[in-house]
N, C-alpha and C positions, 0 to 999 in steps of 0.2 A: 465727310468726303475729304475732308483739309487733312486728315488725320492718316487719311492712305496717299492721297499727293505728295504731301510732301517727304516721308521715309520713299516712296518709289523714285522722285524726283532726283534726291539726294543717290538714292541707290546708283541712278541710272547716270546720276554724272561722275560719278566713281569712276563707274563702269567704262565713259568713254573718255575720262581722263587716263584712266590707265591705259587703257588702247592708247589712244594718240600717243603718249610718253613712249610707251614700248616701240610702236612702232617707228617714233620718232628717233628713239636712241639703237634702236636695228639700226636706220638708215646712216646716222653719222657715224658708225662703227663699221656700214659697208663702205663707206667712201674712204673709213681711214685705213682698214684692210687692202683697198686697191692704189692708195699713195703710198703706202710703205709694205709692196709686196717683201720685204726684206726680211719683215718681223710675223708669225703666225698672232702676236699678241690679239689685234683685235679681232680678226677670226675666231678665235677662240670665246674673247668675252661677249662674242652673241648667245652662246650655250645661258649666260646669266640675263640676258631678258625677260623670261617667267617669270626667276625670282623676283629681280627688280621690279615686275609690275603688280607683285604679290604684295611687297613692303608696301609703296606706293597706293595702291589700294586701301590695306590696312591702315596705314597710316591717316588714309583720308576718312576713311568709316570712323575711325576713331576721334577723331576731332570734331565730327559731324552729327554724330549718332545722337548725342545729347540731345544738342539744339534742333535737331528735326522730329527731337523726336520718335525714334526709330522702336518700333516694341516697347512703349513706356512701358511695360507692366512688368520686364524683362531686363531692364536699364544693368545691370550688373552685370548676370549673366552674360547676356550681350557684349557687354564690354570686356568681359573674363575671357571670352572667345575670343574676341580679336588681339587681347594683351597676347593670348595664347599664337594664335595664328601669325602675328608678331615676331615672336622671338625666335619658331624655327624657321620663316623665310627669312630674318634678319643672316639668321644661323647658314642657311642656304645659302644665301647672297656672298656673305664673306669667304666661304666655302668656292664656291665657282669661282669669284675671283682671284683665290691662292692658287688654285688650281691650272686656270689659264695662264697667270703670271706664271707659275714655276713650269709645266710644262711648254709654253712657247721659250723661257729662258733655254729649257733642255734642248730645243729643236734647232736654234738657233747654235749653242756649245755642240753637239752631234753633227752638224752642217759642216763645220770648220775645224773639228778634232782630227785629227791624223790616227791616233791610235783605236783602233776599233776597241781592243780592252779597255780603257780610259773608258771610253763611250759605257760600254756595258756594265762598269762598275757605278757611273755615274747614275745611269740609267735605274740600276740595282736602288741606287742609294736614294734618288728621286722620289720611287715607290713607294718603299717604304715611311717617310718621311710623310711623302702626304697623306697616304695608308693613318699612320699615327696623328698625325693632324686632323683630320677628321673626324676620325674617333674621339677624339680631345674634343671637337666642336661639338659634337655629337651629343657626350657625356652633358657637358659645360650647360647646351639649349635644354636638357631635358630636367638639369637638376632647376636651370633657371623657369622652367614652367611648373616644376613641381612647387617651387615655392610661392608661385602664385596662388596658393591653396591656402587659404588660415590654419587648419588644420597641421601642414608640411609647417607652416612657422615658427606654428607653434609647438611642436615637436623637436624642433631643432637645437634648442639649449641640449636637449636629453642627447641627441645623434652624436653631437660636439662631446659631449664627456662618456661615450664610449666610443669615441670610435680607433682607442689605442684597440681595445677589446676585438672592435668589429674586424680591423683592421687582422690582428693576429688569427684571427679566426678564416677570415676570408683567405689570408697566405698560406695556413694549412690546406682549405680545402681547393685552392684553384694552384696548389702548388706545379703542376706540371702546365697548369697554361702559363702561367706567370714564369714559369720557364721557359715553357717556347715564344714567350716574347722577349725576353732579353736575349733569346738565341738568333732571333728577325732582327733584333738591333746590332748583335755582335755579329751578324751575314753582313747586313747594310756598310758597318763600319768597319770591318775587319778584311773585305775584300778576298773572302777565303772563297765567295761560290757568285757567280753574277747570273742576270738574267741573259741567255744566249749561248754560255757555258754548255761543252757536251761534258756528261757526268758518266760513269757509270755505278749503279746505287742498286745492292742486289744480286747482282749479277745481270743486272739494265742497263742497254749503254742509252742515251737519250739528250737530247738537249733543254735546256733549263726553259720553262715557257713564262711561269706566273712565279712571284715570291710575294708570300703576304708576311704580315706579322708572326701567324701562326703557323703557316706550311708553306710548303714549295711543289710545284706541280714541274713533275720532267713527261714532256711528251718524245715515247719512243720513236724506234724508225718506224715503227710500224700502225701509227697515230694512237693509241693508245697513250693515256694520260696516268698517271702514278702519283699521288698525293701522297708525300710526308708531312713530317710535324719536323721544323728546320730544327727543332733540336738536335736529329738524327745528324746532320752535317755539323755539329758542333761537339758530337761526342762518338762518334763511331766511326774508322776511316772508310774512303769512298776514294774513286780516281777522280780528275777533273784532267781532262783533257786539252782544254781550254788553257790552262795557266802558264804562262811565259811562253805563248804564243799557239796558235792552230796549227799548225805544222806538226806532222804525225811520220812515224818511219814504221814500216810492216811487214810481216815474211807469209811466206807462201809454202808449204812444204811441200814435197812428191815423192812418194816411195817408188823406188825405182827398181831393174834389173842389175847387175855387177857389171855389167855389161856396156851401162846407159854410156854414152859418149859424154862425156862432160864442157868441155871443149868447145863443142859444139852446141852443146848444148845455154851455155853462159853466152856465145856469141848470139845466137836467138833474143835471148833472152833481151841482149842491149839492142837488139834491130825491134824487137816489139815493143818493148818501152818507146822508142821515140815516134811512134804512131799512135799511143794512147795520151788522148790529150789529158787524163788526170795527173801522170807524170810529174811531179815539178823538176825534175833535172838533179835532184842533191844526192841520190845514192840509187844504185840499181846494180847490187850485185849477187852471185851466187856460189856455193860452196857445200863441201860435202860435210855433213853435219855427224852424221853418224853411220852403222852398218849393222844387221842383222845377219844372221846365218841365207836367210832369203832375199834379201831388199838392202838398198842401202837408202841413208835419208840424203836429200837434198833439200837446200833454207833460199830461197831468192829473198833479198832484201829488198822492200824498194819503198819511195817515200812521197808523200802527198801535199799542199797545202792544208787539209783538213780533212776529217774524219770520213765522211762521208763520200769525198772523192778518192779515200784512201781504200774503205772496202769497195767499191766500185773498179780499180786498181788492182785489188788483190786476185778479185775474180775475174778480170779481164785474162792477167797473169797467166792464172792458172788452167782457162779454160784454151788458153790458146797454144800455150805450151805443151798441153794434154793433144790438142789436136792435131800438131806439127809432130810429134812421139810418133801416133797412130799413123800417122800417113808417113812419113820419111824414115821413123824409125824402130817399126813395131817389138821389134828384139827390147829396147830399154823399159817396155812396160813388164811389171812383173808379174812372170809367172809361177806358177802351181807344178813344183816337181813329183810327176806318180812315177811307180816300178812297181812291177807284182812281187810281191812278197815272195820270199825265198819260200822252198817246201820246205814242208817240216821234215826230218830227221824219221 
């Protein structure tokens, strides 16, 4: 009977050690979240409770497991689990906590940056960064539980003297990933594309949503999602929109009569701009562009804070302009000259 007492015993004061701690360090991380509404820091570092009651746990099984007793017949095994169980909540733990640290840092620089580009770029570069950090921890936990393997140890002189070998072997064959990772680190640091950016890629105009190590996802207007490999923005050109500020200038064209009042028509044109609130005030004008044997072109210029209030602008433009033609001045819409054909001879 002493033999299941006491591993349950042990078990179960793990069990409510961990509880208590957890809960207990929830609770001093909600008090210091509500004295320093300032900082998202400790808000954040509740997400790392689990972990920490994971290590915590572990760690106590593992000091205990001996002495109580726990599966004698297993004592190794046992113990190889929890070394194991170990290293990736350790891995976990450290993990959550960069994570909260650098994103509440980000929250807090975003709060107080004036430059929304600044922000974006930041933002861009944040990603990535932890993106690669983690993967780093990732790598780091897995090789450190592989070596908990006698086997992996003993292996490892051999791994060491090739691995110039392994090495050149793996750059050949993962040559385009290992590409499109240094191409996620020259986005990150070279501030050529950010997350928020409108792009157009393709012949896709869209704004920038996820950038990983290996791709970037632009979701269009029309929610649809487009997954490259960020190489593609490091070696192929694309527009960016976005770059030296949102502010966008756009025309509107209308094939017209010879006839159309022009005049008149450009005077509209500034009485409807200043009822559309996408307007921003910097240019709204118009001018005859070109002429055909039937139509002449007309170009309205006019200009927006940003993309998407810009085509919202263009088609207000146009559809109202079209409508004031029709009613006031049906002559400047063009028409279709027929005559019967001469007879013939």
């Amino acid at each position: 009977m002493e033999n299941v007492l006491r591993p349950a015993t042990v078990v179960c004061a793990v069990l409510i050690l961990t509880l208590l701690a957890g809960r207990l360090l929830d609770l001093l991380l909600r008090q210091a979240d509500a004295r320093h509404p300032e900082t998202p820091l400790w808000g954040l570092l509740r997400r790392c409770v689990v972990p920490f009651r994971l290590v915590l746990a572990t760690a106590a099984l593992q000091a205990g497991y001996r002495p109580a007793h726990l599966l004698p017949g297993h004592a190794a095994a046992v113990g190889h689990v929890l070394t194991l169980v170990q290293i990736a909540s350790t891995s976990w733990l450290l993990v959550g906590i960069a994570t909260a640290v650098v994103d509440s840092a980000y929250t807090r620089y975003a709060a107080s940056a004036p430059d929304e580009a600044r922000v974006r770029r930041v933002r861009t570069q944040v990603t990535l960064i932890q993106r690669a950090l983690t993967a780093v921890a990732v790598v780091v936990a897995a090789a450190a539980m592989l070596l908990t393997f006698p086997a992996m140890r003993a292996v490892g002189a051999s791994v060491l003297a090739s691995a110039g070998v392994l090495g050149i072997v793996a750059g050949i064959a993962a040559q385009a990933s290992l590409g499109n990772l240094f191409a996620g680190l020259q986005i990150a640091f070279g501030d050529t594309v950010r997350i928020g950016d409108t792009v157009v890629v393709d012949k896709e105009w869209g704004e920038v949503e996820e950038i990983t190590l290996t791709s970037l996802v632009v979701r269009t207007w029309d929610e649809r999602r487009i997954t490259m490999p960020v190489s593609y923005f490091t070696s192929k050109p694309y527009e960016n929109w976005s770059r030296g500020g949102a502010q966008m200038t756009g025309t509107v064209f209308l094939h017209l009569d010879h006839s159309a009042p022009i005049t008149l028509i450009r005077a509209k044109l500034a009485e409807l701009l200043r009822d559309i609130p996408e307007w921003d005030g910097r240019t709204g004008s118009l001018a005859v562009t070109d002429t055909t044997p039937n139509t002449i072109v007309i170009r309205a210029v006019v200009t927006a804070k940003d993309s998407g209030d810009l085509w919202t602008l263009r088609c207000a433009v146009r559809e109202q302009l079209i409508t004031w033609l029709a009613a006031e001045h049906p002559y400047a819409l063009p028409r279709v000259a027929t005559a019967e054909a001469p007879p013939r001879a």
